[in-house]
C-alpha positions in Angstrom: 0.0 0.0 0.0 2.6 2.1 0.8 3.9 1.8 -2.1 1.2 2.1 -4.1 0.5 5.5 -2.3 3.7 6.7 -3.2 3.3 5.9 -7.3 0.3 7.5 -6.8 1.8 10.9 -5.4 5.1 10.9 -7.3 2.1 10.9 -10.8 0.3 13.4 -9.1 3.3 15.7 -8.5 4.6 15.1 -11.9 1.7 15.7 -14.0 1.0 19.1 -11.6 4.7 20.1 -12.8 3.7 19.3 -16.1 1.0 21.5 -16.4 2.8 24.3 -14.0 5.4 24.0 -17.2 2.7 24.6 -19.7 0.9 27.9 -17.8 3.8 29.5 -17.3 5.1 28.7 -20.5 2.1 30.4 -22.4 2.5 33.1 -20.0 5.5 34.0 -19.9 5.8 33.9 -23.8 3.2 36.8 -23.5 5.9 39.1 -21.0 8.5 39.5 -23.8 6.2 40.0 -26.4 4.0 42.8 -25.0 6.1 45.8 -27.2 5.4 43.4 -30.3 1.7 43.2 -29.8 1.4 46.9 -28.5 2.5 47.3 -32.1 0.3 44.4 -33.8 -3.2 45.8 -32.2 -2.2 49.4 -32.1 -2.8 50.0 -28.8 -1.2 51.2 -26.2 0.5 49.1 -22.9 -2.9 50.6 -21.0 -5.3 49.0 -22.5 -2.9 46.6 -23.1 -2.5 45.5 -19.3 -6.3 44.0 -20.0 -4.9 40.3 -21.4 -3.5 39.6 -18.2 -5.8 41.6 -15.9 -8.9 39.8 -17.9 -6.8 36.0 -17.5 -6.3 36.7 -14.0 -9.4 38.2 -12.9 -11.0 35.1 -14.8 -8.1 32.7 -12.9 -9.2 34.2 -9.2 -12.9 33.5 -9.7 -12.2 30.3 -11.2 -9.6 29.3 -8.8 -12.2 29.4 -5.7 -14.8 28.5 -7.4 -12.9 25.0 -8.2 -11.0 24.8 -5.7 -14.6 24.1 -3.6 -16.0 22.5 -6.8 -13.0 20.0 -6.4 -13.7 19.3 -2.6 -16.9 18.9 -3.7 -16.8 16.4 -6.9 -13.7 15.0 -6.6 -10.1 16.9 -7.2 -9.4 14.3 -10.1 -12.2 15.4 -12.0 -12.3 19.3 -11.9 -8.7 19.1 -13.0 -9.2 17.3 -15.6 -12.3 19.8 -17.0 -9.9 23.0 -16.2 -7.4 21.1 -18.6 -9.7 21.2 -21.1 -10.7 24.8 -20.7 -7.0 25.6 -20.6 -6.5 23.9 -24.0 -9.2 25.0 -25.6 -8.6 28.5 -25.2 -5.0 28.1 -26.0 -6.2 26.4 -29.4 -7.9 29.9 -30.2 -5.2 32.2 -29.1 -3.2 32.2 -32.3 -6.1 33.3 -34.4 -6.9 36.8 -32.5 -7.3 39.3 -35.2 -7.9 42.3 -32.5 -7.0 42.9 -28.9 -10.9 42.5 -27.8 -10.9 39.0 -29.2 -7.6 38.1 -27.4 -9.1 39.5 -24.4 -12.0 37.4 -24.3 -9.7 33.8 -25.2 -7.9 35.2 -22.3 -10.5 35.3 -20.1 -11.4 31.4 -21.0 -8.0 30.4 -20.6 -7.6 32.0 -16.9 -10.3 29.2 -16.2 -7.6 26.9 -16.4 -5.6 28.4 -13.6 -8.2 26.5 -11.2 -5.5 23.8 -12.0 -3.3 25.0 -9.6 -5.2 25.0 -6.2 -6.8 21.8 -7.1 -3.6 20.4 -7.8 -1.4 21.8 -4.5 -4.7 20.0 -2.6 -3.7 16.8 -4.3 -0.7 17.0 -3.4 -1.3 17.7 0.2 -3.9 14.7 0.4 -1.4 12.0 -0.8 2.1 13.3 0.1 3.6 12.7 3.5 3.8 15.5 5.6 7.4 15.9 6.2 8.3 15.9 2.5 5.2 18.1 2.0 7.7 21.1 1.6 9.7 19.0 -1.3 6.8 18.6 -3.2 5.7 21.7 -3.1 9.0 23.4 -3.7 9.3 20.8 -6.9 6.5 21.9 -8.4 6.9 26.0 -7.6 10.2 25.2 -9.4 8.8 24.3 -12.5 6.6 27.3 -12.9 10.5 28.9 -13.1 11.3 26.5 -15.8 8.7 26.6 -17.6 9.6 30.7 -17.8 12.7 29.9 -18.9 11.2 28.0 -21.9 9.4 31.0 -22.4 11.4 33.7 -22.7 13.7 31.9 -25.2 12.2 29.2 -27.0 8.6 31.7 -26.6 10.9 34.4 -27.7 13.0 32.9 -30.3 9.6 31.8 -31.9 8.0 35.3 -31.8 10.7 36.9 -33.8 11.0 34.6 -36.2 6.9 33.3 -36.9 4.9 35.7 -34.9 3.5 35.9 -31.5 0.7 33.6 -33.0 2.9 30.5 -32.7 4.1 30.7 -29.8 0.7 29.9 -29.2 0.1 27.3 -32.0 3.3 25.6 -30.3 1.2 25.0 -26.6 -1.6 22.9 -28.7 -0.2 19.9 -28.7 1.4 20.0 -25.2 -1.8 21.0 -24.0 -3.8 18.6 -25.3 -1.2 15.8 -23.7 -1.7 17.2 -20.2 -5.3 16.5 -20.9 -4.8 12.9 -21.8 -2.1 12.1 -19.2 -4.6 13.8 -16.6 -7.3 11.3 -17.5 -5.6 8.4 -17.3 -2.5 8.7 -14.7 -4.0 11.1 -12.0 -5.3 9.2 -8.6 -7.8 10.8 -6.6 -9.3 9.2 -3.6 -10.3 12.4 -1.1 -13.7 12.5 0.6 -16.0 14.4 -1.4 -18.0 17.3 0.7 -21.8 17.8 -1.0 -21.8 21.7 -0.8 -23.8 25.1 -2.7 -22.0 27.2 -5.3 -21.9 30.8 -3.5 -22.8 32.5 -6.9 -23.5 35.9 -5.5 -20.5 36.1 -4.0 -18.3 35.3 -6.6 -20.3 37.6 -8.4 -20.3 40.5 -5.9 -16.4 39.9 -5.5 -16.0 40.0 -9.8 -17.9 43.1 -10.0 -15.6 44.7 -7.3 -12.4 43.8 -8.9 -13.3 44.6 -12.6 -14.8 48.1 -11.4 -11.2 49.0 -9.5 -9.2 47.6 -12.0 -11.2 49.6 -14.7 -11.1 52.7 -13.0 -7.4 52.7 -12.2 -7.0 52.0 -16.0 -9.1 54.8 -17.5 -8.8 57.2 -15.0 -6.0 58.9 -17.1 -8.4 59.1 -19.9 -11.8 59.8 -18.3 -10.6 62.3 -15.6 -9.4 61.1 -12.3 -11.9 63.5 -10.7 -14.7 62.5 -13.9 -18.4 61.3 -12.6 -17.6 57.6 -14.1 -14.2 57.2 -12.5 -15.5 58.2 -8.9 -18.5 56.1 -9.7 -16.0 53.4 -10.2 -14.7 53.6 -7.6 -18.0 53.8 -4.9 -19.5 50.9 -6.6 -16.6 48.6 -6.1 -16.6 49.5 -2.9 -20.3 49.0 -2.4 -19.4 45.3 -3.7 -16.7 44.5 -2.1 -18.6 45.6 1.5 -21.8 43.8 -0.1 -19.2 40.8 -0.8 -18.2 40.3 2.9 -21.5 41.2 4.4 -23.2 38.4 2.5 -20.2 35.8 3.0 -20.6 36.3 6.7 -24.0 35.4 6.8 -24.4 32.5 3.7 -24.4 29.0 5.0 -22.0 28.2 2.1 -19.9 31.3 1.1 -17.5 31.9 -1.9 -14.6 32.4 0.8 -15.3 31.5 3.9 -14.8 33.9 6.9 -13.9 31.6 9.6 -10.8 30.5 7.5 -9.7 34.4 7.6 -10.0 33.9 11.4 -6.7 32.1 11.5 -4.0 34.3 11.9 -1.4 32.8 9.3 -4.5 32.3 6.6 -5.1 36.1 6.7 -1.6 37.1 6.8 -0.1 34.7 4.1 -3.2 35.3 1.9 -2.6 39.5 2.1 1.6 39.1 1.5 0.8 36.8 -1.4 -1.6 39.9 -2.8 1.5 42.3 -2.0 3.9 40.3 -3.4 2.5 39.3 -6.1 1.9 43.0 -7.0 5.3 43.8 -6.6 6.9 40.9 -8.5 4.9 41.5 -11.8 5.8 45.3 -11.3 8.9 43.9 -12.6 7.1 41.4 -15.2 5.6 44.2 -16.9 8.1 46.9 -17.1 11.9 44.9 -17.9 10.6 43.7 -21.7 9.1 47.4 -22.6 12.4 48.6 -20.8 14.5 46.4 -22.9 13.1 46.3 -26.1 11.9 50.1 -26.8 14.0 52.2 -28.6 17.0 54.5 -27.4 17.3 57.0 -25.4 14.1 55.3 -23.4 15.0 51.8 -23.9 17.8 49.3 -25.3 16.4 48.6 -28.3 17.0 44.4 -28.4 15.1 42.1 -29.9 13.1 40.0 -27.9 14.6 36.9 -28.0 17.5 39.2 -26.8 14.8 40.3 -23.7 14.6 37.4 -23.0 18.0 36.2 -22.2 18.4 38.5 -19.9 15.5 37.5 -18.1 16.3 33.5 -18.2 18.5 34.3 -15.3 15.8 35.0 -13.3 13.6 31.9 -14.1 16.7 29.6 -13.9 17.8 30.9 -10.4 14.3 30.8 -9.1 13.9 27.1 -10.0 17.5 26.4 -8.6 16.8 28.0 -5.5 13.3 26.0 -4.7 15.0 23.1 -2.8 16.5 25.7 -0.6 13.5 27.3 0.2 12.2 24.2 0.4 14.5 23.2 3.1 14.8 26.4 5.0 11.1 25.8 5.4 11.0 22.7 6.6 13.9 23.0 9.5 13.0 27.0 10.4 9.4 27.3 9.2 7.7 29.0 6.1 7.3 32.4 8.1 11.7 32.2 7.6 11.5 31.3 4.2 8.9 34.6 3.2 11.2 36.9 4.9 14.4 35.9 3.4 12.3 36.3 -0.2 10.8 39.4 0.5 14.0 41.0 1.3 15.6 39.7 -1.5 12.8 41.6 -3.5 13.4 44.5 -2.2 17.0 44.2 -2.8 15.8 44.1 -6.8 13.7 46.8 -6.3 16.7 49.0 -5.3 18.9 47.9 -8.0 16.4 48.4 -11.2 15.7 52.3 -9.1 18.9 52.7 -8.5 21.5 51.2 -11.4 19.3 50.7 -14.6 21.6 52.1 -16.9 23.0 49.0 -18.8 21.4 45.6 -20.1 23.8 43.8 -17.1 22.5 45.7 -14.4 19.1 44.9 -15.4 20.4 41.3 -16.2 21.7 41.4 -12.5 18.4 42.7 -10.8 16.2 40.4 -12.7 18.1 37.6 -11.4 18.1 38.6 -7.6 14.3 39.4 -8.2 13.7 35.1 -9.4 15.9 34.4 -6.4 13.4 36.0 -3.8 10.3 34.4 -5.6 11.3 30.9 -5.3 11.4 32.0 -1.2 8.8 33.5 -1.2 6.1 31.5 -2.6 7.3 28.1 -1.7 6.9 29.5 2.4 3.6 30.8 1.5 1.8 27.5 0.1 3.2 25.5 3.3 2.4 27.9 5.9 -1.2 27.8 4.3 -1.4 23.8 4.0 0.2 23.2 7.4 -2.6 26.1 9.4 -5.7 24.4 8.0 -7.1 20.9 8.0 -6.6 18.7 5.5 -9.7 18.5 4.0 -10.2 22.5 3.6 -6.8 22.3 1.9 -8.6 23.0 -1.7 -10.6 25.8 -0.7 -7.8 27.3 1.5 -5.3 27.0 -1.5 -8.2 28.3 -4.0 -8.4 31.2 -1.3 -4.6 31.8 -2.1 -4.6 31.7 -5.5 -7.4 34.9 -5.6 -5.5 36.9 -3.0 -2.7 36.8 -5.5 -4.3 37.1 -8.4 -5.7 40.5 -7.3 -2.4 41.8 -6.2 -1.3 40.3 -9.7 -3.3 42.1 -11.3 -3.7 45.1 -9.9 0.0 45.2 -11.0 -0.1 45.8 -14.9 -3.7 48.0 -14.4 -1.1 50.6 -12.4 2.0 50.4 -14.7 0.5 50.7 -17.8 -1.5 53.8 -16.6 2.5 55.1 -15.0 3.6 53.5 -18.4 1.2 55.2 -20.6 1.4 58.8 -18.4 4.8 59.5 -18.3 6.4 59.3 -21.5 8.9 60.8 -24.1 9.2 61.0 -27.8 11.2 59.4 -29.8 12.1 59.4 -34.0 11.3 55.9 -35.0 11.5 56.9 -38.9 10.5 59.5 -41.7 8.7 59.8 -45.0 10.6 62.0 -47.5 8.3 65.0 -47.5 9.8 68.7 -46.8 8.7 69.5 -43.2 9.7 72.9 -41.8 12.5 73.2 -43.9 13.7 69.6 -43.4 14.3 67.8 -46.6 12.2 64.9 -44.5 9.3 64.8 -42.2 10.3 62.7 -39.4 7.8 60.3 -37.4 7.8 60.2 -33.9 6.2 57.6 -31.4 5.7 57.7 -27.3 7.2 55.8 -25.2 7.4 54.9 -21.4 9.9 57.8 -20.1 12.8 56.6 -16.9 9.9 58.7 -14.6 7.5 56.3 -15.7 10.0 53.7 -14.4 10.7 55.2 -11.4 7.2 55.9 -10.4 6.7 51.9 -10.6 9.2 50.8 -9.1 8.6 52.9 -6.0 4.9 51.8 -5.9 6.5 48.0 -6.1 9.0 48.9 -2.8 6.1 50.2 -1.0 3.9 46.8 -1.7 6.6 44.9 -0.5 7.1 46.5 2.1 3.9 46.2 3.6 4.7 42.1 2.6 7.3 42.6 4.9 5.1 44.0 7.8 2.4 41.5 7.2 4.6 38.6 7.5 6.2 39.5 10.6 3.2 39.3 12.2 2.9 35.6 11.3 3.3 32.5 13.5 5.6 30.1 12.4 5.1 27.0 11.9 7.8 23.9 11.7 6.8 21.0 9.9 7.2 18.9 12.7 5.2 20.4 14.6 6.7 22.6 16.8 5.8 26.5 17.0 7.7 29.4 17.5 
């Protein structure tokens, strides 16, 4: 039996590093393309920032909702369907013709990101407890390699066929997750019978699209406008609506009583923080990279994205370490040592930005602190709750983050899209003034745009910082401290 039980959790962790190498593949093939498709739709990075604000807002309300769906029906099952979502919408990707259409095949395929709490609750039902932190760290690893497949392979393909294949590449892979799902993943949890909470998930939707919104228009509407400030009141009307309602639903969308204990709420508020400061970084390097002198480098993108693979490859190196820093001194360690190594990177790119190394240099501290930081933060979650709220604790996680995540790109692309400078990118041969030629100029972000982000990032981890202090740690053996 035993070791049946442990073929059945060595499948499970490999097929959830499987599909951890696919997401972030996809995803991160999107980072160093975002000046190439600012181009392609003629748009700008503002309305840009809506393909991953609409794939995560549609990954945190899919993430809860299945992560209690899984608890419910079995964990097996919902994966399986959220693989399916997942490769369905990657099939369409390719064939976006305009940025609305890309938007809404984003939107399906941040259904598929339910994968990831339903798959960290496998995980904790069939792996032993003192190698829970191994598994987990394995798995957090391969999101960082399959990042580093991204930005080259991603990169090197977008150059050279379009951005369109880098999603036409993901079919096949996708489609294999979905079969080796079905047949090789082992499921045997207690199912809980249970409601779906559809007015809160609702309420808690409306809240986030309505903030994110008006942070991303505000520039354009007026800050002070009617519709902005009306934004802004109804989204706080939902989100006090939202938690007025979950307190008093026999079966809420998030439940309350979870937010009760201490490490829940404080891991669940520094994963928002820092996930809002780490794709700060996400979203500004390629556009800092790839636009054109004297506001960026000018590279290519499979260039942009060498000089990111540090990052992705140090992260995934660094997991076991976190891993096993906390196992023997706890998570709450292992989150401190990352966040300070985040600030570190924040205080390079601010500070010493002025040549492809440096940024080469900060990038790479910045993968270093994530593989801390997020490896502490799923373990101090799975070891504070019972085993069989582990799904809907993790699914609670993974929409924490995924507001800070997106609340990211919805306030860099406004700072990237306010503060900029023009630059000569060509000219047509028509007198103009005087000049034998008229020259054609193009905005870009400006270094204040740059330095207005990367402030906003210190401050959000820094209040990561203050969060997790407050947290009680928790060794894997059981022993607190």
């Amino acid at each position: 039996m035993r070791s049946m039980m442990s073929n059945h959790s060595a499948r499970t962790i490999a097929i959830s590093a499987f599909a951890g190498l696919l997401v972030t593949y996809v995803e991160t093939m999107i980072t160093p393309a975002l000046p190439i498709l600012v181009s392609f739709f003629d748009t700008n990075y503002d309305h840009l920032s809506w393909i991953i604000t609409a794939y995560i807002i549609s990954g945190t309300v899919s993430s809860a909702i299945f992560g209690r769906l899984a608890d419910m029906y079995g964990k097996k099952n919902i994966f399986v369907i959220l693989a399916v979502f997942y490769t369905i919408a990657v099939s369409f990707g390719g064939f976006a013709r305009t940025l609305e259409e890309l938007i809404i095949i984003r939107t399906v395929q941040g259904i598929g990101m339910g994968m990831f709490p339903v798959s960290f609750a496998l995980i904790n039902d069939q792996v032993p407890k003192h190698r829970l932190a191994l598994a987990q760290g394995i798995v957090s690893s391969t999101f960082s390699g399959g990042a580093a497949i991204g930005l080259v392979a991603g990169a090197w393909i977008t150059q050279n066929y379009g951005w369109q294949w880098s999603y036409h590449s993901s079919i096949p892979v996708a489609v294999l997750l979905v079969i080796v799902a079905s047949i090789y993943l082992h499921d045997e949890s207690e199912r809980k019978p249970a409601k779906i909470d559809f007015i809160g998930v609702g309420s808690l939707g409306l809240a986030i699209v309505s903030f994110i919104l008006a942070i991303s228009e505000g520039e354009y509407w007026g800050w002070a406008s009617p519709s902005i400030i009306g934004l802004f009141l109804f989204s706080a009307a939902m989100f006090a609506a939202f938690v007025l309602y979950e307190r008093n639903t026999p079966e809420p969308f998030i439940r309350m009583d979870l937010l009760r204990i201490r490490n829940v709420l404080l891991a669940n508020m520094t994963g928002l923080f820092a996930m809002s400061g780490m794709f700060f970084l996400f979203y500004t390097v390629p556009a800092l990279l790839q636009d054109p002198e004297p506001t960026g480098f000018g590279i290519s993108i499979v260039e942009s994205g060498l000089i990111l693979l540090p990052a992705a490859v140090l992260n995934m190196a660094l997991a076991p370490l976190a891993a096993k820093i906390t196992t023997s001194r706890g998570p709450k360690t292992a989150i401190i040592i990352g966040l300070f190594i985040l600030l570190f990177s924040y205080l390079g790119l601010y500070y010493n930005r002025s040549s492809i190394i440096a940024i080469l240099e900060d990038s790479a501290v910045m993968g270093m602190g994530i593989s801390f930081i997020f490896v502490g933060i799923i373990n101090i979650l799975l070891i504070s709750v019972p085993r069989d709220r582990s799904g809907e604790s993790t699914g609670m996680n993974v929409v924490f983050r995924n507001i800070g995540t997106s609340l990211a790109p919805a306030i860099g692309g406004v700072m990237e899209t306010m503060f900029v400078t023009y630059v000569i990118v060509g000219a047509i041969p028509v007198k103009f003034h005087g000049l034998p030629i008229t020259p054609i100029m193009e905005n870009f972000p400006s270094s204040e745009a740059y330095d207005a982000i990367y402030v906003i990032g210190m401050a959000f981890v820094v209040i990561a910082m203050i969060l997790s202090m407050f947290m009680k740690n928790v060794i894997v053996g059981g022993e607190k401290r």
